[in-house]
FIKOLMAR-844135 format. One line per 5 residues: number of its first residue (from 1); for each residue x, y, z of N, C-alpha, C. Coordinates in nm, 2 decimals, decimal comma, padded with zeros to 4 digits, always signed. Layout:
REM residues N
NUM) X/Y/Z/X/Y/Z/X/Y/Z | ...
//
This chain:
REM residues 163
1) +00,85/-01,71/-01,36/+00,93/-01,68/-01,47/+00,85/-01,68/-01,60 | +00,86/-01,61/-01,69/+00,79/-01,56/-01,81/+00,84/-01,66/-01,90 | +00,77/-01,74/-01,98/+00,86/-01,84/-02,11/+00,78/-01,78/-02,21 | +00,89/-01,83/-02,36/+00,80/-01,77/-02,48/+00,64/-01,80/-02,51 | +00,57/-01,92/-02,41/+00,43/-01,93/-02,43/+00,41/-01,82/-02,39
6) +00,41/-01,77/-02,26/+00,36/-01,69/-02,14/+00,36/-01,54/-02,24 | +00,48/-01,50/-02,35/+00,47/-01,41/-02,40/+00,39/-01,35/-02,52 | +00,35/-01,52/-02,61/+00,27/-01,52/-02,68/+00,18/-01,53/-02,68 | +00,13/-01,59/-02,56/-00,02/-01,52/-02,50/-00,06/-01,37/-02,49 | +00,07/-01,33/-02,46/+00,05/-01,20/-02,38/+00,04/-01,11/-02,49
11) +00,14/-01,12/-02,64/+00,12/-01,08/-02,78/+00,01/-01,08/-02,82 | -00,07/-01,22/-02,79/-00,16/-01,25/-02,87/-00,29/-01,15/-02,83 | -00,30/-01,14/-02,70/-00,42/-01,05/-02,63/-00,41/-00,96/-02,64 | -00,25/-00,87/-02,66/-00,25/-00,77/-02,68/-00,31/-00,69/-02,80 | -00,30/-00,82/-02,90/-00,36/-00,78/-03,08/-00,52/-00,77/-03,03
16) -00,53/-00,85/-02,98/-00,66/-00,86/-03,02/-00,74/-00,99/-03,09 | -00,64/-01,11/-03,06/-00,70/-01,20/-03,16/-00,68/-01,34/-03,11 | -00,76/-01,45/-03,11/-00,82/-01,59/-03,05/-00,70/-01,64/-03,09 | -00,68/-01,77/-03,00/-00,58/-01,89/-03,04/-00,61/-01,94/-03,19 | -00,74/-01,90/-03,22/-00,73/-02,01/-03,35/-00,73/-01,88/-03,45
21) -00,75/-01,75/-03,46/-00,67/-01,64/-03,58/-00,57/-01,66/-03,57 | -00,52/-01,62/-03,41/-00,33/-01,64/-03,45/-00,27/-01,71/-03,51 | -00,33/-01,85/-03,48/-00,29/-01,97/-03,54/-00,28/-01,96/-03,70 | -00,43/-01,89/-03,73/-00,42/-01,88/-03,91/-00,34/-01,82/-03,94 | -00,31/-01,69/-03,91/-00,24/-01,62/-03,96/-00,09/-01,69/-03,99
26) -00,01/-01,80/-03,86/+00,09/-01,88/-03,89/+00,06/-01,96/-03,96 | -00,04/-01,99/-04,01/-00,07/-02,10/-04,15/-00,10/-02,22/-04,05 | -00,16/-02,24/-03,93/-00,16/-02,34/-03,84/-00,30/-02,35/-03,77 | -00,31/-02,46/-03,75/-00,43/-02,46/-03,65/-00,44/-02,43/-03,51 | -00,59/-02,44/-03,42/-00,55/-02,37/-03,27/-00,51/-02,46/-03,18
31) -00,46/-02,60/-03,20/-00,44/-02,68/-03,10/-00,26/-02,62/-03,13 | -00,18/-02,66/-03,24/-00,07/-02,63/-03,21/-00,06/-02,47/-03,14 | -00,15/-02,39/-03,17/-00,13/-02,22/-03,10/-00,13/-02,24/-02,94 | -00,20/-02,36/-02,92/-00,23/-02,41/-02,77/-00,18/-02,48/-02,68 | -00,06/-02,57/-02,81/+00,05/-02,60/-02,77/+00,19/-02,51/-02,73
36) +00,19/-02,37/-02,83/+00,30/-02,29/-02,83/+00,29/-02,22/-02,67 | +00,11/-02,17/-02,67/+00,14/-02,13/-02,56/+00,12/-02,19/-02,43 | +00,10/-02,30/-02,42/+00,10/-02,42/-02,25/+00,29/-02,45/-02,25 | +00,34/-02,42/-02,34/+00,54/-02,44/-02,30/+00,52/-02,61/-02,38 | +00,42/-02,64/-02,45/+00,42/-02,78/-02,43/+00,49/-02,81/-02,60
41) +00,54/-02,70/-02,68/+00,59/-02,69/-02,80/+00,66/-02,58/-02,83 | +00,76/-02,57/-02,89/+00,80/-02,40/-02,93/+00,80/-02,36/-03,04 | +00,69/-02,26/-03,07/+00,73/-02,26/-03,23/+00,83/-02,22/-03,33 | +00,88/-02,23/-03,45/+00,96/-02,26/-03,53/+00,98/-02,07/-03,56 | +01,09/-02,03/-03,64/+01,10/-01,94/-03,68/+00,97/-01,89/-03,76
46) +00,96/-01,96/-03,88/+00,87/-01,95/-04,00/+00,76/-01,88/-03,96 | +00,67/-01,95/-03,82/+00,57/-01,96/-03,79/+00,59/-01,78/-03,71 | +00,71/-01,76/-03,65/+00,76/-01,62/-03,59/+00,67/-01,49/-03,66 | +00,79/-01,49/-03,79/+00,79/-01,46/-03,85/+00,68/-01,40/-03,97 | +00,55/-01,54/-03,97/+00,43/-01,50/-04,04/+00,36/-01,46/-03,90
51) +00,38/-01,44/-03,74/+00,29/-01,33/-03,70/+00,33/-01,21/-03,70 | +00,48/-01,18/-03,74/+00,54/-01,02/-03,72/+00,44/-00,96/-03,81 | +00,38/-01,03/-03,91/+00,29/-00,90/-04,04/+00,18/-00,87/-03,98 | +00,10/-00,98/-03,82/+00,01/-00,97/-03,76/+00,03/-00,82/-03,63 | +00,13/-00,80/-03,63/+00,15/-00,68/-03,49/+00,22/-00,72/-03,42
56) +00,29/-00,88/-03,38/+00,35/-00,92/-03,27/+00,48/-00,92/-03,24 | +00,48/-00,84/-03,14/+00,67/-00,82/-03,16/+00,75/-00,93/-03,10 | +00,83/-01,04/-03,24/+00,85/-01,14/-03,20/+00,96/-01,13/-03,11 | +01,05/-01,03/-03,12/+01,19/-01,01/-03,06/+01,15/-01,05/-02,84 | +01,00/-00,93/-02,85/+00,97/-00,93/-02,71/+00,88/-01,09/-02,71
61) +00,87/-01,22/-02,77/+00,85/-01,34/-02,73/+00,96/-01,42/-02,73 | +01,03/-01,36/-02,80/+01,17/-01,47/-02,77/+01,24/-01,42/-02,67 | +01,29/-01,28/-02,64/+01,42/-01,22/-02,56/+01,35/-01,15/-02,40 | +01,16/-01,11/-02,42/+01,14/-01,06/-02,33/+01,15/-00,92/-02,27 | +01,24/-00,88/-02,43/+01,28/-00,74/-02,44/+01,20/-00,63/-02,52
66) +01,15/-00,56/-02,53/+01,08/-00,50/-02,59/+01,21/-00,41/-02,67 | +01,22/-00,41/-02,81/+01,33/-00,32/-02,92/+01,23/-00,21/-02,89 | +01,13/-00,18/-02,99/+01,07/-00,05/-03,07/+00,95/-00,05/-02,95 | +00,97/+00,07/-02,88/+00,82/+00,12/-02,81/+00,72/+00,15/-02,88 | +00,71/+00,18/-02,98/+00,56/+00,25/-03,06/+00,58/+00,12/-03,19
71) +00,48/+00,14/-03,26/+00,41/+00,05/-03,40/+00,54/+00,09/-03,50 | +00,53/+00,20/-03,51/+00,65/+00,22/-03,66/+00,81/+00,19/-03,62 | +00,87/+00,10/-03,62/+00,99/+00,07/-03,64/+01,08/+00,17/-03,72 | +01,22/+00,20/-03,61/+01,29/+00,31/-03,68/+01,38/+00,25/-03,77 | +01,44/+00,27/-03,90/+01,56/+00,21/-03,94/+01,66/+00,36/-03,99
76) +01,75/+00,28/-03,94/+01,88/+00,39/-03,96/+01,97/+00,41/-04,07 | +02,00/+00,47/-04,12/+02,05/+00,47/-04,20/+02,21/+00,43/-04,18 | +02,33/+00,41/-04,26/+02,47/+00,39/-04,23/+02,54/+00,50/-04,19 | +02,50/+00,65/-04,20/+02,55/+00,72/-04,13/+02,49/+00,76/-03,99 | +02,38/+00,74/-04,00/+02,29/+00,75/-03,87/+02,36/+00,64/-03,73
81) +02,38/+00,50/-03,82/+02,42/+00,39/-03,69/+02,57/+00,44/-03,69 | +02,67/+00,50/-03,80/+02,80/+00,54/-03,73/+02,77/+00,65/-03,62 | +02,72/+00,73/-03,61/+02,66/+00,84/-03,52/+02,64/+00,77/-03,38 | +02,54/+00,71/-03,42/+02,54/+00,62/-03,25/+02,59/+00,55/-03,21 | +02,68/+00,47/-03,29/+02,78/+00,40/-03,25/+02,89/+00,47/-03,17
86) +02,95/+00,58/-03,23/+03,09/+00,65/-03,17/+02,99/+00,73/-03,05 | +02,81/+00,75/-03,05/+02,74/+00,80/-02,89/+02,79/+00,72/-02,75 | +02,75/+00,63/-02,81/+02,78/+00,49/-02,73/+02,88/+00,47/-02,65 | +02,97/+00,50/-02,74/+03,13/+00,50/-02,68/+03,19/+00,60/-02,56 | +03,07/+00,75/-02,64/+03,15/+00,87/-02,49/+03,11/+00,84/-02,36
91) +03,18/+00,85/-02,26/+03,11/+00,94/-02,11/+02,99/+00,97/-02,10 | +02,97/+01,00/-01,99/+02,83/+01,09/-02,01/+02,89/+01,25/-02,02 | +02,99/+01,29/-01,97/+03,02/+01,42/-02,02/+03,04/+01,44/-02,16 | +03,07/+01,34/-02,22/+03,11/+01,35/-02,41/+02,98/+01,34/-02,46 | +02,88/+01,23/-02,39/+02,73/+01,24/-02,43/+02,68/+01,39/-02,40
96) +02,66/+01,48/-02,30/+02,60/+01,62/-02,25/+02,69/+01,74/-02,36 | +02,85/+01,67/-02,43/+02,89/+01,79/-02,51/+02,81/+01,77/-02,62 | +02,80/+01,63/-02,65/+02,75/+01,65/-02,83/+02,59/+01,71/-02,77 | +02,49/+01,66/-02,71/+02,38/+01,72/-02,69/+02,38/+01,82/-02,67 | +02,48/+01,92/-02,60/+02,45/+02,08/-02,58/+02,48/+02,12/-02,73
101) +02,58/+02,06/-02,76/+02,64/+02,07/-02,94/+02,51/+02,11/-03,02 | +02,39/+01,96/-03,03/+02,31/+01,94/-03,12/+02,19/+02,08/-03,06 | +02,19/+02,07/-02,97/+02,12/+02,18/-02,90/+02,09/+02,30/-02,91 | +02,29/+02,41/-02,98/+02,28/+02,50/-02,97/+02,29/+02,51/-03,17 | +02,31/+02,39/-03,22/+02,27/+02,43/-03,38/+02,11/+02,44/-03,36
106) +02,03/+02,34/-03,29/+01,91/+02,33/-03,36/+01,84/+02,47/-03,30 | +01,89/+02,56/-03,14/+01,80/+02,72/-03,15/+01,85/+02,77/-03,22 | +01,95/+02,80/-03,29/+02,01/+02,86/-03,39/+02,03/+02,87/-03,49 | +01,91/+02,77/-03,52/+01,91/+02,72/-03,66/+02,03/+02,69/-03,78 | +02,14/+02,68/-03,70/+02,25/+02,64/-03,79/+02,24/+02,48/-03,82
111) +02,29/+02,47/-03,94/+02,26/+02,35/-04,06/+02,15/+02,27/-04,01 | +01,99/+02,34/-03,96/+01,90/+02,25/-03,99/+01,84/+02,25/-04,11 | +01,75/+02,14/-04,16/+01,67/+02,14/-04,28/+01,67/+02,26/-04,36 | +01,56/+02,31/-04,26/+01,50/+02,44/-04,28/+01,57/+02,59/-04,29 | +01,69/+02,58/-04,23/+01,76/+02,70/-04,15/+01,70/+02,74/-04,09
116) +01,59/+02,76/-04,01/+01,54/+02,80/-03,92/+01,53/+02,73/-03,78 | +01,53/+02,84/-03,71/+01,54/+02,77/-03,54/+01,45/+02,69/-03,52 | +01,47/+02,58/-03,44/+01,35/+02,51/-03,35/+01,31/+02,55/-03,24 | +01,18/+02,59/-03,19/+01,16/+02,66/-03,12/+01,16/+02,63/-02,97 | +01,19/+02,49/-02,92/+01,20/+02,46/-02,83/+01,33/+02,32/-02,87
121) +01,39/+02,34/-02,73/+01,48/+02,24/-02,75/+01,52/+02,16/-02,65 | +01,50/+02,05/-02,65/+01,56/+01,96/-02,49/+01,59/+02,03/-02,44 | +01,62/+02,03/-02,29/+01,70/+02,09/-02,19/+01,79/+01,92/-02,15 | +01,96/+02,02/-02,16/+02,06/+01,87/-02,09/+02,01/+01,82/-02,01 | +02,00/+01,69/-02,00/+02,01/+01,61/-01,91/+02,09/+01,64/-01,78
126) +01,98/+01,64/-01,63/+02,10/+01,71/-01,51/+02,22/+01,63/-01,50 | +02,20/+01,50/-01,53/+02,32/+01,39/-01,46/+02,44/+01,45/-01,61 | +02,37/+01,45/-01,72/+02,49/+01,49/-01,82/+02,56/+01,63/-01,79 | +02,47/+01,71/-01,75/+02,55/+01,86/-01,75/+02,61/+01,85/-01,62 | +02,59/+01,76/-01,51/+02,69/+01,77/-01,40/+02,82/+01,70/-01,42
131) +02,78/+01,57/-01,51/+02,88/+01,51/-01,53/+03,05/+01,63/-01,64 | +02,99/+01,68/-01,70/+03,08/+01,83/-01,76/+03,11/+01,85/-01,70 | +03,32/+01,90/-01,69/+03,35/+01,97/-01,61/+03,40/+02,12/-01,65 | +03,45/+02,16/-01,59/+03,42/+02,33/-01,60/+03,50/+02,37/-01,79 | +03,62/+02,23/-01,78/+03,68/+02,28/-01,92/+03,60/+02,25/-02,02
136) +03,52/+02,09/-02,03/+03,43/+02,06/-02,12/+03,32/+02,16/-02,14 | +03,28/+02,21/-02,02/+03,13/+02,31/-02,05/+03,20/+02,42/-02,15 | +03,38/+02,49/-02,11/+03,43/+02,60/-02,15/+03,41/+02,57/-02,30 | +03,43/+02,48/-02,33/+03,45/+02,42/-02,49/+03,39/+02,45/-02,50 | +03,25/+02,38/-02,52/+03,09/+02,35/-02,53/+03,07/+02,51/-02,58
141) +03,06/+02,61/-02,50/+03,01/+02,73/-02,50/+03,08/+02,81/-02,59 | +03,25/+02,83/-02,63/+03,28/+02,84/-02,70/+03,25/+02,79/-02,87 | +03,20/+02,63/-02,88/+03,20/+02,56/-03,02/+03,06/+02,69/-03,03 | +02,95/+02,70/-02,91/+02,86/+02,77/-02,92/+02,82/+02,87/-03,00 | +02,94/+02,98/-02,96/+02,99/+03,11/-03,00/+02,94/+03,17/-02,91
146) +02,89/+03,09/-02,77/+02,82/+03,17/-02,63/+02,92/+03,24/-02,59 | +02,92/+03,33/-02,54/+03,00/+03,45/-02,46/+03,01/+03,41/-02,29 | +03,13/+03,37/-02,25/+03,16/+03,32/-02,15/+03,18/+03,47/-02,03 | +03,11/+03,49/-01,91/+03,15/+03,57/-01,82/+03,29/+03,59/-01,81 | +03,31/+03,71/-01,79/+03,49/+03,78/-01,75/+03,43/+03,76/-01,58
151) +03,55/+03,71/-01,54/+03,53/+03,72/-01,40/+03,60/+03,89/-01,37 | +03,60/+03,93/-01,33/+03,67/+04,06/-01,29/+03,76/+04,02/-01,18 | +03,90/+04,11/-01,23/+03,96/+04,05/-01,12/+03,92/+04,11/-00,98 | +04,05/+03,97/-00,94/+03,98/+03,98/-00,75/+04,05/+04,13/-00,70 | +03,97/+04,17/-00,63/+03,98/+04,29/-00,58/+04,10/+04,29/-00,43
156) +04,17/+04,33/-00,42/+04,27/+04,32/-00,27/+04,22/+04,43/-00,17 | +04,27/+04,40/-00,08/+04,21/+04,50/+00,02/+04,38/+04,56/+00,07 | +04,40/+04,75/+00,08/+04,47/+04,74/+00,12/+04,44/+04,86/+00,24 | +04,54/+04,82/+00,30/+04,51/+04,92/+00,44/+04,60/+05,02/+00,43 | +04,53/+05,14/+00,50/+04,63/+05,26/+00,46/+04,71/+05,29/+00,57
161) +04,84/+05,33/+00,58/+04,87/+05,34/+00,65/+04,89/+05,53/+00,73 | +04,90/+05,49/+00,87/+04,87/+05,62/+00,92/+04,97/+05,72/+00,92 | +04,99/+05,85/+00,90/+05,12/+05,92/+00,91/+05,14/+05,99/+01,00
//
């Protein structure tokens, strides 16, 4: 099992830098950095905190979780987190409507930036577009302004009779 030493080791090599820089950088020397990482002490918030400005993602030393995949941290705005919040909440078919939704504004270029189309665009997710069923997709294509197939009607067979 992984403890917060085992991670801040693993932070610390990932940066690139000795028990005793890390240490400076928390305003500390290398025996306490040596203590943080043997499990034999845990460091304090404070000390957290002054290595985040070093590169170390404290979240993944305490929780084991990695938040932000890449270096730049996204922050959302108040409409952006209402947005994902009510994401969160659909189905996966309510997830595959808004994404075909966001889909067919962005080749379409309707209300992007630019007004101009993007020229490539995700393709649905298969588990989302199976998860649609024939009325949601009917929506979907309609909010589109896609043109939905006429089925023609069904054809009967009739037999003629002999005279």
């Amino acid at each position: 099992m992984e403890t917060v030493g085992d991670r801040l080791r693993e932070e610390r090599t990932r940066i690139g830098l000795s028990q005793e820089e890390l240490a400076a950088v928390g305003g500390l020397r290398k025996q306490a950095q040596l203590n943080y990482e043997s499990g034999t002490r845990s460091p304090d918030a404070s000390y957290l905190l002054a290595l985040e400005s070093a590169g170390v993602d404290i979240v993944y030393v305490l929780t084991g979780r990695r938040v932000v995949t890449d270096s730049a941290a996204v922050i959302l705005d108040e409409g952006e987190q209402e947005i994902l919040r009510k994401y969160r909440k659909l189905n996966e078919a309510g997830k595959g409507a808004v994404e075909a939704l966001m889909n067919g504004y962005l080749f379409a270029g309707v209300f992007t930036k630019t007004g101009k189309p993007t020229k490539s665009v995700r393709p649905l997710a298969h588990d989302r577009a199976a998860a649609m069923n024939t009325e949601t997709m009917e929506r979907t294509r309609r909010a589109l302004g896609e043109q939905t197939p006429r089925r023609a009607p069904a054809k009967t067979r009739t037999t003629k009779q002999k005279s």
